[in-house]
N, C-alpha and C positions, 0 to 999 in steps of 0.2 A: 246508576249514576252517583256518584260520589257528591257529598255538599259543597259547595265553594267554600273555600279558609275564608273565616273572618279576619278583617285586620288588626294587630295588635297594635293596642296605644296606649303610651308606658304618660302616664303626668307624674312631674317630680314636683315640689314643693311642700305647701306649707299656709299658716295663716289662715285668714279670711277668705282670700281670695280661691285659692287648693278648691274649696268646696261647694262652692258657687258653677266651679267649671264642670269640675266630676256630676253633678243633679243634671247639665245636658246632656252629657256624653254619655250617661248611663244604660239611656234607652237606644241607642243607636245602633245598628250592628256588626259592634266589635266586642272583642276582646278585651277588658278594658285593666291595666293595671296602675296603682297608684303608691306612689314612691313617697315618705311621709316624715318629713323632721320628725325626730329627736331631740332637739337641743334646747327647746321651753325649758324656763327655770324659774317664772313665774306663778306664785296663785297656788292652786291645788296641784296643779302640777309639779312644783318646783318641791311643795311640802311632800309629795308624796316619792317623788326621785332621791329627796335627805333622807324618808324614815326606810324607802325598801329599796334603794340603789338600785332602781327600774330606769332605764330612759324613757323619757318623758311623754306621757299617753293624752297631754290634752290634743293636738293637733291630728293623731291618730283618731280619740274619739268622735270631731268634728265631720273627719273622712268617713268615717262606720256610719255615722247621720245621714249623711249627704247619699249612700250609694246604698242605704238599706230601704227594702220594699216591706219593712214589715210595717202593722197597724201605727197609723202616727198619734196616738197614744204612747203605744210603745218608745217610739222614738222621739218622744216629749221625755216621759221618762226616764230615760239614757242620758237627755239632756238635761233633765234636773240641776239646780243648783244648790244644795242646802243655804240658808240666811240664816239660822235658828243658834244662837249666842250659845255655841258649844263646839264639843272637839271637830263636829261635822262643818262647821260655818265656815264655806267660801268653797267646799268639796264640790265637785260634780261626780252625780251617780254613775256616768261612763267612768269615768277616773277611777272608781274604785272598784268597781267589779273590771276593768282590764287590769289592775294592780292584783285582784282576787284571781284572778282567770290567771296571770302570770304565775304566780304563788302554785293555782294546782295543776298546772301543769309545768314547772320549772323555767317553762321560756316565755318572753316574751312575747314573741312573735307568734309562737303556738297558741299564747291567752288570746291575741288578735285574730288567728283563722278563729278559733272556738267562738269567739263573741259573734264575728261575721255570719259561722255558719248558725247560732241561733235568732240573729236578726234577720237572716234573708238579703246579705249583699249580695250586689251585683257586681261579676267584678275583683279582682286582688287585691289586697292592701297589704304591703310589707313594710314595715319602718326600715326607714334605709341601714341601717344599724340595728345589731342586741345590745349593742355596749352602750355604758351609762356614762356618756358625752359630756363636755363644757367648751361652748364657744367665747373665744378671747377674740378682740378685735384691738390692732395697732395702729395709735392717729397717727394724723399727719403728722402730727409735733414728735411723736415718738413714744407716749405714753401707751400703757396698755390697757385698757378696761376688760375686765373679765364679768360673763355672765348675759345672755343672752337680753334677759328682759333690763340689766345696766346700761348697755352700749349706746340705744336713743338716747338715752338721758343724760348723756357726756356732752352731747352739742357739739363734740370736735370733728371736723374733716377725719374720714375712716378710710386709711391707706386700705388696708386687707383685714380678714378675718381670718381665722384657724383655730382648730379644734385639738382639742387635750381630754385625756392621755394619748400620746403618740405611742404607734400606729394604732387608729380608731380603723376596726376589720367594719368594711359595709358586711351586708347581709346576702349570701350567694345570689338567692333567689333574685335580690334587686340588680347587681349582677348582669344575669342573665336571662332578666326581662327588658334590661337596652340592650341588650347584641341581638335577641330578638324582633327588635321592635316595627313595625313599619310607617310609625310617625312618636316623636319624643316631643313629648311640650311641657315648658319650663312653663310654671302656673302665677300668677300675677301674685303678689304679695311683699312683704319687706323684704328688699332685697337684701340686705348684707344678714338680717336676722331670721329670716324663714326661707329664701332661696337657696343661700350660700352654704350653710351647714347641711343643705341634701345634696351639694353637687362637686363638693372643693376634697372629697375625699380621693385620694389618688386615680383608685379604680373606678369610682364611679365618673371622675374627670375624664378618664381614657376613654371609657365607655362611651362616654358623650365625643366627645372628639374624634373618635374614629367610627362613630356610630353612619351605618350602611342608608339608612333612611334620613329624613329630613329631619332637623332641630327645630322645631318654633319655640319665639319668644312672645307669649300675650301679655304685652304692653300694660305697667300698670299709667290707670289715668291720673292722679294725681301726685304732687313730691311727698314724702315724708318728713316731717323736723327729726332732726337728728341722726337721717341717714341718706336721704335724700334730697338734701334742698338746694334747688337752683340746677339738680340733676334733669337735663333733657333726654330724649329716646335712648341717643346714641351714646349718651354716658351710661345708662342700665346698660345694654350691650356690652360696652368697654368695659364695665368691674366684672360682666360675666367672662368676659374672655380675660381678662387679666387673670382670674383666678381661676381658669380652666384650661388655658389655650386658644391662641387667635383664633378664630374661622371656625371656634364651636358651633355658634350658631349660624342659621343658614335663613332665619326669615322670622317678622315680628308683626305681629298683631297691634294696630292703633285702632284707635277712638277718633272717628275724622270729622266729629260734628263738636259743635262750638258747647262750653259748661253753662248752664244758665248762669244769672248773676248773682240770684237768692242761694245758690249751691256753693258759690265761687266765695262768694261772702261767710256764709259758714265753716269752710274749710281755712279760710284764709286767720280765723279766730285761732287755727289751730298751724297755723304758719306754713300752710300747705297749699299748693299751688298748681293750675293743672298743667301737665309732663308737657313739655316744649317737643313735637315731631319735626325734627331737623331731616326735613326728606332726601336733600344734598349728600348730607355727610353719611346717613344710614345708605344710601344709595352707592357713596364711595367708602363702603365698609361689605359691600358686596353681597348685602342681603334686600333677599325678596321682601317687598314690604306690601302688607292684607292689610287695607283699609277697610274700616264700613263703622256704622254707625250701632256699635253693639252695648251702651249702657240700657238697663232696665229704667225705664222713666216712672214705673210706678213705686219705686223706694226712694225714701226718704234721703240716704245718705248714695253716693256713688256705689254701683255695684254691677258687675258685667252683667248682662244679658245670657239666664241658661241657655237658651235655645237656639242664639242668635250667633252666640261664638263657637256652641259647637255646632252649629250649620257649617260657618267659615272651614272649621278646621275636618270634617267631614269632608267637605270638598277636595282640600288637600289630597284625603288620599283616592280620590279618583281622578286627579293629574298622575 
């Protein structure tokens, strides 16, 4: 008797959010692949992309954290940050050994299996790209801001984003792990700065749009200043289809319990506000909409629930 196929689940994104969902999903039993911005230009990051015209390994490093089963020692120091007032200060030790690991082995993405396979991921990680990116974003007014970690900090209404040098080649493998896939889920995090730069590349837009299996969108829960303010459900949706194609997605993830006020308050210092679920308009935009109550209550700040969202999205694919 032959084993049953596992199911393949491709997550794209980026940020904070990328690896909060990957730590559920890890143990599950799929196949699991993770699709990983490039486009950081902040920090260690950004220093390390000017000195070795790498793209950019902080959000790739976060992913290696999140899906590695090695001793959490180890993966304390991966996440190392040097503070010590010299050429190392503001580095993280993932940063530089995937900038090493690129170096000896020529590619990118080959430093990324190598790292993986001495950590013990679970799991694929490919950066959606080898090539060393810059994303520009065009306001409303018409002006352009270039630079990933610049774009919040314009404060202008952001018509679209796109990415330089043209044509930026995705990465085969990423490719051809959404034709494969049998559930695609777009990962909570800044949308126009850690969504859009894994998904607005040509191929990887078609991929998603013509993609055989289901889309989901997990919802994030609260706005962003400077990229998302006063943005509800179904405006996230709309920038994602605007910059990939209507009817990409097929179904979203919300948060259906109420923010506390001691949270609301907090964020509110930081002009952020929680996502407005216009269930009307998501409903006549013809996507499936997964409610449940999946924030983690024992952290401090907003953060999805590991186990709770991917329970949800588990389910998925046994419909």
């Amino acid at each position: 008797m032959t084993e049953e196929k596992r199911p393949n689940v491709v997550v794209v994104g980026g940020g904070t959010g990328m690896p909060v969902l990957l730590r559920g999903l890890k143990d599950l039993p799929i196949d699991l692949t993770a699709l990983v911005t490039v486009a950081d230009d902040g920090g260690s990051t950004g220093r390390l992309r000017n000195e070795m015209a790498i793209p950019a390994p902080g959000d790739i490093r976060n992913v290696i954290a999140a899906l590695s089963d090695a001793e959490p020692m180890l993966i304390e120091l991966f996440q190392h940050r040097f503070d010590v007032c010299n050429g190392l200060s503001g580095h993280s030790l993932g940063n530089l050994l995937l900038a090493a690991m690129s170096s000896i082995t020529g590619n990118f993405n080959m430093g990324i299996r190598e790292i993986s396979r001495v950590l013990n991921v679970k799991g694929k990680i490919y950066p959606i790209s080898n090539d060393n990116m810059s994303l520009h974003a065009e306001m409303e007014d018409g002006t352009i801001v270039s630079g990933e970690s610049k774009i919040p900090l314009s404060n202008k209404k952001i018509k679209r984003v796109f990415l330089s040098p043209q044509p930026v080649e995705p990465l085969p493998n990423a490719v051809r792990a959404l034709n494969n896939a049998d559930l695609i889920v777009i990962a909570p995090g800044s949308l126009y700065t850690s969504i859009m730069p894994t998904i607005i590349m040509p191929q990887i837009a078609e991929a998603i749009k013509n993609a055989k299996c289901q889309v989901v969108y997990v919802c994030n829960v609260m706005t962003q200043e400077g990229e998302t303010t006063g943005y509800t459900a179904a405006d996230h949706v709309q920038a994602i289809c605007d910059h990939i194609g209507e009817a990409s997605v097929d179904a979203i993830v919300v948060h259906n319990e109420p923010i506390e006020k001691t949270i609301r308050e907090m964020y509110a210092e930081e002009n952020a506000s929680p996502v407005v679920y216009d269930i009307e308009r998501l409903i006549g935009m013809g996507l499936q909409i997964i409610e449940g109550d999946i924030i983690d209550p024992t952290q401090p700040t907003l953060r999805h629930d590991n186990y709770k969202i991917a329970s949800l999205l588990y389910s998925l694919l046994n419909k």
